[in-house]
C-alpha positions as CSV (number, residue, x, y, z in Angstrom):
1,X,6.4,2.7,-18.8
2,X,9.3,5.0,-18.4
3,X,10.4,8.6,-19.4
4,X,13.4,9.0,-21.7
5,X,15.3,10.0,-18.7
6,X,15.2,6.1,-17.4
7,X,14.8,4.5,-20.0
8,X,17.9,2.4,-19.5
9,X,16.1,1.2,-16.0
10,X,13.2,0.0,-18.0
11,X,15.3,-1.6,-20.3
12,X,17.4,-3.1,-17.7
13,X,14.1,-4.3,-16.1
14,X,13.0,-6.1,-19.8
15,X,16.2,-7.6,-20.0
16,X,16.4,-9.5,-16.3
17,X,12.9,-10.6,-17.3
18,X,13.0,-12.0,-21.5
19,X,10.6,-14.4,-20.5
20,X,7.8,-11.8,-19.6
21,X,7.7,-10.0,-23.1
22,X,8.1,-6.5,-21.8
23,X,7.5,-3.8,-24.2
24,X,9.5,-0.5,-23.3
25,X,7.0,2.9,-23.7
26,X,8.9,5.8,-23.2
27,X,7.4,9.7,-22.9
28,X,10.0,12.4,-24.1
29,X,8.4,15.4,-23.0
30,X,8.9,17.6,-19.7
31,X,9.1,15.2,-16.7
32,X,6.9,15.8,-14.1
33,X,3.2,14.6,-13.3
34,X,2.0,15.1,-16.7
35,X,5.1,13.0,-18.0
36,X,3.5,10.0,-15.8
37,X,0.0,10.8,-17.3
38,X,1.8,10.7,-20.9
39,X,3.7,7.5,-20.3
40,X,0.4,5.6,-19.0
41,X,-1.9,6.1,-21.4
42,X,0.6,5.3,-24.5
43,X,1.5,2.1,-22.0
44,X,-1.9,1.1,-21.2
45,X,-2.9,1.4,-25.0
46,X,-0.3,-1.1,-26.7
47,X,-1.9,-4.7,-25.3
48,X,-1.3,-7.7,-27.9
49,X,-4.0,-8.3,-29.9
50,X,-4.1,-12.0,-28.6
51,X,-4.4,-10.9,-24.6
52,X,-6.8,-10.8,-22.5
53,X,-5.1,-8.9,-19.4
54,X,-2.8,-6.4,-20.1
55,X,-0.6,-5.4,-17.3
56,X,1.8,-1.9,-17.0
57,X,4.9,-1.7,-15.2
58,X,6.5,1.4,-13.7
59,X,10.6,0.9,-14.6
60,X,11.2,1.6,-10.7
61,X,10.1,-2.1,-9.3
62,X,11.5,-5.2,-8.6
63,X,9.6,-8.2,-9.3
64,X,9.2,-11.4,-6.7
65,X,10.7,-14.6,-7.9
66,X,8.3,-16.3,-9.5
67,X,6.5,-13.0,-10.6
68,X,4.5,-14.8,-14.2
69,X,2.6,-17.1,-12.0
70,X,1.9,-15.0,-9.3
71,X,0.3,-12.8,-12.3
72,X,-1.2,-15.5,-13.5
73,X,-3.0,-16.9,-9.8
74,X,-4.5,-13.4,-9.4
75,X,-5.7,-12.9,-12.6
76,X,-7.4,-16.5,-12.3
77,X,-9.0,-14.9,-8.9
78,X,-9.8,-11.7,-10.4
79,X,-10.5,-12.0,-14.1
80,X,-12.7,-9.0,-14.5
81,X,-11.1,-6.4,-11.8
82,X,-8.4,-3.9,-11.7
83,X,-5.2,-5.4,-9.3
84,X,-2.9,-3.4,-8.0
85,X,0.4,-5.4,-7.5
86,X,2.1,-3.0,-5.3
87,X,1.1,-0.9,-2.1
88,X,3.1,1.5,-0.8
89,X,4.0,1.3,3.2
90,X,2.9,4.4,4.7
91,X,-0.2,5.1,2.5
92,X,-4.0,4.3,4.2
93,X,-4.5,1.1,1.3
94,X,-1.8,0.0,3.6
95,X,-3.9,-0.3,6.7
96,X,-6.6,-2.3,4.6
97,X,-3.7,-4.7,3.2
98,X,-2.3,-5.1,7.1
99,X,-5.3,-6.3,8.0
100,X,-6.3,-8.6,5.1
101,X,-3.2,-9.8,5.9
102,X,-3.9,-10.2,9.5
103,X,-7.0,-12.1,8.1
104,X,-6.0,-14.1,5.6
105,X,-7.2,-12.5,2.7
106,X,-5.8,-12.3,-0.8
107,X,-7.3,-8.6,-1.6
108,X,-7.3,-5.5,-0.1
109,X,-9.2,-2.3,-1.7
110,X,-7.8,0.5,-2.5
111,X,-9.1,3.6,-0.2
112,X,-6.7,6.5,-0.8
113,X,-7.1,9.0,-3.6
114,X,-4.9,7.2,-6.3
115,X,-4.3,3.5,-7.2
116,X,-0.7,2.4,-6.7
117,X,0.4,2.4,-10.7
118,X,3.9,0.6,-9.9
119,X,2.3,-2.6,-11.0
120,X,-1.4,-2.8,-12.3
121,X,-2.9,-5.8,-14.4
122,X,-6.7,-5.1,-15.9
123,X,-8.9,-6.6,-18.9
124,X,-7.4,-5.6,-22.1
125,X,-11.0,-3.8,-23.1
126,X,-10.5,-2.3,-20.0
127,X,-7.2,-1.2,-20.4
128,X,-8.2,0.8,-23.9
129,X,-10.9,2.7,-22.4
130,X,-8.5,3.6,-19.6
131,X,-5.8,5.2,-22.6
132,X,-9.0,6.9,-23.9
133,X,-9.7,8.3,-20.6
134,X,-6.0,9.3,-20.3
135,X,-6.0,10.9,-23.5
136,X,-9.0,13.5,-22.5
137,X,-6.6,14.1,-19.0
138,X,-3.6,15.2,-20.3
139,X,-4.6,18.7,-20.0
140,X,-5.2,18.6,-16.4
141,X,-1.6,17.7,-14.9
142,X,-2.8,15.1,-12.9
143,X,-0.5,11.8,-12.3
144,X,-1.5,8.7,-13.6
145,X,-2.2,7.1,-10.2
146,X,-4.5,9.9,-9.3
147,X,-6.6,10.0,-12.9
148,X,-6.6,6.2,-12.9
149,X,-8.6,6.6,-9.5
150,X,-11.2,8.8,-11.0
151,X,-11.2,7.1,-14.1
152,X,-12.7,4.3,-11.9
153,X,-15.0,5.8,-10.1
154,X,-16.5,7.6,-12.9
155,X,-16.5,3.3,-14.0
156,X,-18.0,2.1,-10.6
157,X,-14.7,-0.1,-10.5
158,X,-13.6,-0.7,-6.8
159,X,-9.7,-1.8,-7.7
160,X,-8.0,-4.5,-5.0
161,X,-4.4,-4.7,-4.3
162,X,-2.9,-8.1,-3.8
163,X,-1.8,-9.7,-0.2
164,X,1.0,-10.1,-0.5
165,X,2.5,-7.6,-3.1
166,X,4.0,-9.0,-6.1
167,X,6.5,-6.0,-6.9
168,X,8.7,-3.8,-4.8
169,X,9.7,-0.5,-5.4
170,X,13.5,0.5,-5.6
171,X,14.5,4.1,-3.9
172,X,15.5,5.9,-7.4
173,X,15.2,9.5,-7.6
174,X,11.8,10.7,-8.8
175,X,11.1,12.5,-11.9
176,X,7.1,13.5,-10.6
177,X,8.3,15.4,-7.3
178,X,7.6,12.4,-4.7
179,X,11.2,12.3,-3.5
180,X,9.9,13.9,-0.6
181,X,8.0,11.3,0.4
182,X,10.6,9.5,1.3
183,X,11.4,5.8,1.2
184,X,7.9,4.4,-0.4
185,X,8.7,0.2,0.1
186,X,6.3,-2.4,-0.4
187,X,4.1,-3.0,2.7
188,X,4.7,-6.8,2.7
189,X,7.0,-7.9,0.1
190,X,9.7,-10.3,0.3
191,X,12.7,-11.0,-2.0
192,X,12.5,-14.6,-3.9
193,X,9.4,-16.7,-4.6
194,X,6.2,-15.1,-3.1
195,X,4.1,-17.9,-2.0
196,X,0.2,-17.4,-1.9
197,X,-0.2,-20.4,0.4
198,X,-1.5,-18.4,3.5
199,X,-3.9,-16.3,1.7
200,X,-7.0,-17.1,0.5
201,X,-7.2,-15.2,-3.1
202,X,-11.2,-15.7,-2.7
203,X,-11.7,-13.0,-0.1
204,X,-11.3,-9.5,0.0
205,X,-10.9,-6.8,3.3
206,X,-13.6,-4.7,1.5
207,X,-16.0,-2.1,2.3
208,X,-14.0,-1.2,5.3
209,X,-15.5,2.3,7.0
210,X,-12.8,3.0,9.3
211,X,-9.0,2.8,8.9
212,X,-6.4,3.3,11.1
213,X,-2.9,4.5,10.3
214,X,0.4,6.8,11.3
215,X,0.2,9.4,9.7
216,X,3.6,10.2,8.0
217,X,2.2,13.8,6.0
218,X,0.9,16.7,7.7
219,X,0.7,16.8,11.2
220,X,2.3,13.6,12.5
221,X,0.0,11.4,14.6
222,X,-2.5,8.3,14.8
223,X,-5.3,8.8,13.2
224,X,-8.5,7.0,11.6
225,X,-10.3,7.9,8.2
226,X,-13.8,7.4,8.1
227,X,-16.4,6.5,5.4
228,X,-18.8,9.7,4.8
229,X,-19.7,10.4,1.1
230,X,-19.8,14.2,2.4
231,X,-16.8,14.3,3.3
232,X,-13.9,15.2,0.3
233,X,-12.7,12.1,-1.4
234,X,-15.3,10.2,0.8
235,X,-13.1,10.0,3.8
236,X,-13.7,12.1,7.2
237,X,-10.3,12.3,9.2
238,X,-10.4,11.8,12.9
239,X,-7.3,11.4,15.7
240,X,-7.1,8.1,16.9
241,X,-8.3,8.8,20.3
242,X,-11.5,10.7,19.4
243,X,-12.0,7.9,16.9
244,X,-11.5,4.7,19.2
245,X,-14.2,7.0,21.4
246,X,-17.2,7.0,17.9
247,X,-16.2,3.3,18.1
248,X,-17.0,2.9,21.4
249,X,-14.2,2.6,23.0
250,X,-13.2,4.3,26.5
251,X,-10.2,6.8,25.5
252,X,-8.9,7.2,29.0
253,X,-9.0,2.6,29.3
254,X,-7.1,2.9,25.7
255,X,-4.6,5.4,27.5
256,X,-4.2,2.7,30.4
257,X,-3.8,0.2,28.1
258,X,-1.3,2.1,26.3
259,X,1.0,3.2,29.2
260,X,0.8,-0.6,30.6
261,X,1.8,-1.9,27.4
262,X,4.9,0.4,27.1
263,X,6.0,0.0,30.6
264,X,6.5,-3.6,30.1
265,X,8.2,-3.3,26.4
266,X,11.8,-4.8,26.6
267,X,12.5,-1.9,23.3
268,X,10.6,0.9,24.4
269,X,13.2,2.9,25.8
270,X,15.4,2.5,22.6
271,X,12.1,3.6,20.9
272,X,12.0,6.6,23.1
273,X,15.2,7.5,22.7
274,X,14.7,6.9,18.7
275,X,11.8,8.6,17.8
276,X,10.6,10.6,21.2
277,X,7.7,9.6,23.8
278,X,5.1,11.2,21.8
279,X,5.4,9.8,18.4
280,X,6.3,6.2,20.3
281,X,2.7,6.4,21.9
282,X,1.6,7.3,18.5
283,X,2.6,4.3,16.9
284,X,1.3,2.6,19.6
285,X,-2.6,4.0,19.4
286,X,-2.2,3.6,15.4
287,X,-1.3,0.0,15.6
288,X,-3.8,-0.9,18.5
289,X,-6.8,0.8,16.0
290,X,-5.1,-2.1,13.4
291,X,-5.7,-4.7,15.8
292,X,-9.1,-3.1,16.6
293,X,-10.1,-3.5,13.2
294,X,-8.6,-6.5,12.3
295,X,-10.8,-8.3,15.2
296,X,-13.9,-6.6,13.5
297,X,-13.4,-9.6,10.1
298,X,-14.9,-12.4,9.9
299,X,-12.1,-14.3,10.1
300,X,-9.0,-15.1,13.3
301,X,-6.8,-12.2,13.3
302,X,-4.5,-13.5,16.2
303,X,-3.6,-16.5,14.1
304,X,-2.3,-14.4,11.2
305,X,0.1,-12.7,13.3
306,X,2.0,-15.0,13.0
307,X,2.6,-16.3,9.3
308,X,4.6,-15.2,6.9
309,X,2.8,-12.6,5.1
310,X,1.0,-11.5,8.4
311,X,4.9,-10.7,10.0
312,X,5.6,-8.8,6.9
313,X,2.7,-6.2,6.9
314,X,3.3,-6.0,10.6
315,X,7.3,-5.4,9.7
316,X,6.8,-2.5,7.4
317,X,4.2,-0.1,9.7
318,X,6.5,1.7,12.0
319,X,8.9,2.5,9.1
320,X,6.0,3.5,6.5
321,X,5.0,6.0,8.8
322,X,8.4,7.0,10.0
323,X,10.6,7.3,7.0
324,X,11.1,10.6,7.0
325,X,12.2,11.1,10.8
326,X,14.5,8.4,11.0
327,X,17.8,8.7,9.8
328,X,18.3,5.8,7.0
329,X,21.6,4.2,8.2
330,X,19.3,3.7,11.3
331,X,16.3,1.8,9.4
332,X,17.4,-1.4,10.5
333,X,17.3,-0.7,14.1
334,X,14.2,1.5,14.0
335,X,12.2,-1.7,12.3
336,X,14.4,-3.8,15.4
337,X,12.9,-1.9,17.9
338,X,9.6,-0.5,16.9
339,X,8.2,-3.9,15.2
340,X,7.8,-5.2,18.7
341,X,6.1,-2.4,19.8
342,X,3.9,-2.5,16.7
343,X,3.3,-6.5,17.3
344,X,2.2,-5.9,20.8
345,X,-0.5,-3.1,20.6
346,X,-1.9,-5.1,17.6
347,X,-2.1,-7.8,19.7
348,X,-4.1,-5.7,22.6
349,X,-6.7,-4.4,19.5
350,X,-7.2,-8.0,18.8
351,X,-8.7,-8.4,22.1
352,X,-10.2,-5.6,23.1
């Protein structure tokens, strides 16, 4: 799906890929949000009348290696769900997909406001009711990714995002107003063949009620969301320390921890000197709550630290959070220094 305006990235995108069929649908009317919501529900309505899945590409990604089977593993795992390809680095989903990563697990649900549209693959019956449901939208001025969410809902569908992402998203300028948000990469990606050999596509980091993350909107910080239908969108937003506390969890030990963890950081001073004390300790408090609820699965976090897809998610959190306060011809040695830093207070959750 693309506006007029890119259409020669779409078509760009169709041509690197003949094998994959893609069909270019292109909205011609004012860009913005309700161009998204346009595009969407003419792309999710034009499935072939021999498929069973139906899946909608946004023209901004770039597709792993081996991208057709990939599709075709998770639709074997998830045959009757809504996938999400694609999860952008900063956003709370994130946290979920770190620690499904951390975990093992193939799945990761979906727990911000909106389902990441960059890549989304769903039951071609499916996919018809959700043009219909588009179609009734269009007069709100909603995106896609935020009606597809209450489409959903309304469904009592719980869509999943695959661990590891199958698409990345390439930094072109945005025609619905999210330049702002900065840099919005894949949270664990990698160019070439995507293997699915240290994930188990039968389990899913589901059901979560607390999620930790750095907050990269608003007022920056750690902070957890909680579960609480009462709440709006479900979600009850806590800082880190006050939530490590309703967990249990002694904030002035956490502190401790914290300052002990830093003082012995080879990076930390580069960190400092990067991105400030404050926002350092931060990162630190947001990845420890990662750890903390990584060790709450049923499976061995620790081991996942270390594999491929694990190393990844863990890569991509300072950044996600930070890509708006760090200059960009300094990404590389803001991920240098502040993935160690990331590494070792998710290690210290895992324990605690």
């Amino acid at each position: 799906m693309t506006h007029e305006r890119r259409r020669g990235m779409a078509e760009r995108l169709r041509d690197v890929h003949p094998h994959l069929d893609i069909r270019v649908v292109c909205d011609s009317g004012p860009q913005g949000e309700r161009g998204s919501l346009r595009s969407a529900r003419r792309a999710w309505a034009v499935a072939a009348p021999w498929a069973t899945h139906h899946l909608v590409l946004q023209d901004d990604v770039r597709l792993t290696g081996n991208f057709l089977d990939v599709v075709g593993e998770l639709i074997e795992h998830r045959p009757d769900g809504v996938s999400s390809l694609f999860v952008e680095w900063g956003s709370w989903t994130a946290s979920v997909a770190r620690v499904a990563a951390l975990c093992g697990a193939g799945w990761a649900e979906v727990v911000d406001n909106y389902v990441p549209t960059q890549a989304v693959v769903m039951p071609v019956a499916l996919a018809k009711d959700v043009s219909a449901w588009f179609e009734e939208a269009l007069g709100r001025g909603e995106p896609d990714d935020v009606t597809l969410r209450r489409y959903l809902r309304s469904a009592g569908l719980t869509p999943q995002v695959a661990v590891p992402n199958a698409v990345e998203h390439r930094d072109a300028a945005s025609l619905t107003g999210n330049s702002r948000h900065g840099m919005r990469c894949a949270t664990c990606w990698t160019a070439g063949a995507t293997s699915l050999s240290g994930v188990d596509l039968r389990r899913s980091v589901t059901g979560v009620d607390a999620v930790p993350v750095l907050a990269w909107w608003g007022e920056p910080g750690a902070y957890f969301r909680f579960r609480d239908p009462t709440a709006d969108e479900g979600w009850r937003k806590v800082p880190a320390l006050a939530a490590l506390a309703d967990l249990g969890f002694d904030p002035d030990r956490v502190l401790r921890l914290a300052d002990d963890a830093l003082s012995r950081e080879p990076h930390a001073e580069r960190a400092r000197r990067l991105i400030g004390g404050h926002l350092l300790a931060e990162l630190w408090l947001a990845a420890y709550g990662l750890g903390v609820c990584a060790a709450a699965g049923a499976s061995p976090a620790a081991e996942g630290m270390e594999t491929r897809v694990g190393r990844r998610a863990m890569g991509t959190m300072a950044l996600g959070a930070l890509r708006n306060r760090v200059p960009r011809p300094l990404f590389a040695t803001a991920a240098a220094v502040l993935t160690p830093v990331v590494r070792g207070a998710v290690r210290v959750g895992l324990a605690a």
